[in-house]
C-alpha positions in Angstrom: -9.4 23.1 -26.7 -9.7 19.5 -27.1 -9.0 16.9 -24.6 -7.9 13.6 -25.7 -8.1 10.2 -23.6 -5.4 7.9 -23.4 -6.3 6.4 -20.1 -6.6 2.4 -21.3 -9.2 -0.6 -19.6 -7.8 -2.3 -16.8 -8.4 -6.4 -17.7 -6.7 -9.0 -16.8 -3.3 -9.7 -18.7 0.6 -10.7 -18.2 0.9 -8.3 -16.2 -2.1 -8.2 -14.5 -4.6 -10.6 -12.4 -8.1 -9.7 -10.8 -9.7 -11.5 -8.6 -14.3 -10.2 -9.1 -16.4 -10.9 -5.9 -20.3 -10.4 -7.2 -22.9 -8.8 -5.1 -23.8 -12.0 -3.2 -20.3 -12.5 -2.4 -20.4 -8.9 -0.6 -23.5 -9.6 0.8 -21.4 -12.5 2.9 -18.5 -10.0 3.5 -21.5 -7.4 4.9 -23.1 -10.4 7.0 -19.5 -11.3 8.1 -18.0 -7.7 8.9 -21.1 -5.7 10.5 -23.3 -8.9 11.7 -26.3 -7.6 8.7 -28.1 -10.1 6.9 -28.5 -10.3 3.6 -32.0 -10.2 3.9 -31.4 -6.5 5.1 -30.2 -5.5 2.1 -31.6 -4.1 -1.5 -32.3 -7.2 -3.2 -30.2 -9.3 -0.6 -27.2 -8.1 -2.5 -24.0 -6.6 -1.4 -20.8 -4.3 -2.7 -19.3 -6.4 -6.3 -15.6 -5.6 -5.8 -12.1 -6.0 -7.8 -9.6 -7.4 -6.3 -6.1 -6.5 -7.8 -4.2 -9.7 -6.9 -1.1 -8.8 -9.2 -0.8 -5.3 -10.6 2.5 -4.2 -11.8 4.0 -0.5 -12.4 3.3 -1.4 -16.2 0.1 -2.5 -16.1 -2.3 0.1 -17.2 -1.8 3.7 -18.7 0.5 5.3 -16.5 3.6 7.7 -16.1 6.8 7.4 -13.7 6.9 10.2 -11.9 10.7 11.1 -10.6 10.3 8.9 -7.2 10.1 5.8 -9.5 13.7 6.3 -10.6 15.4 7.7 -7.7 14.6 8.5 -3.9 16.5 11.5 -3.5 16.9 14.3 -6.8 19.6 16.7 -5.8 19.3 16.3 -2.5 16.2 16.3 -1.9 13.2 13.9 -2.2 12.0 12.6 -5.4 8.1 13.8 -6.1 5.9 11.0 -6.1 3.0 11.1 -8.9 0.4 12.5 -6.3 2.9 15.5 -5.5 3.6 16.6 -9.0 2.2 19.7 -10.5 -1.2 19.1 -12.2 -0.6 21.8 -14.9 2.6 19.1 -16.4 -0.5 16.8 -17.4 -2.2 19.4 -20.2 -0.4 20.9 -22.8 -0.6 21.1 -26.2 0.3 17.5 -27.8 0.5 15.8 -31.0 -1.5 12.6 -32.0 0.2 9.6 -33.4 -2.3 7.7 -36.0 -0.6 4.1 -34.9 -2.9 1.6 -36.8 -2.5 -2.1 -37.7 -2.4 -3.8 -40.5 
């Protein structure tokens, strides 16, 4: 069996803005939330973090799972992606050679 990728990097883009705090940027938001100086900490540096300012449905590799389309399927509630069946997500599949030029 052989498992192919298709998950794709999350940058910046139309659809897409991230806001990236650095280490001494987290070392403030340490300082600030728990009262622990930076001097306390490996190197004096915090957490680097991502912000996701504007991430839309559309933005990355994803799939819509029935709850994006509907709140109710025959009655009853639409699965959100979390809630549907793992197994749908491996199967045998065919790959597309899509190159430019």
């Amino acid at each position: 069996m052989r498992f192919i990728d298709l998950a794709t990097t999350i940058a910046p883009g139309p659809d897409l803005d991230i806001t990236y705090r650095d280490h001494s940027e987290g070392a403030m938001a340490i300082e600030s939330m728990f009262n622990v100086p930076s001097d306390l900490l490996r190197r004096g540096e915090g957490w680097a973090v991502e912000e996701f300012t504007r991430f839309s449905t559309h933005g990355s590799t994803h799939i819509d799972a029935p709850w994006h389309y509907n709140s109710q399927i025959q009655g009853q509630k639409s699965q959100t992606v979390d809630e549907l069946p793992l197994e749908w997500f491996f199967s045998d599949g065919v790959v597309l050679p899509c190159h430019g030029g």
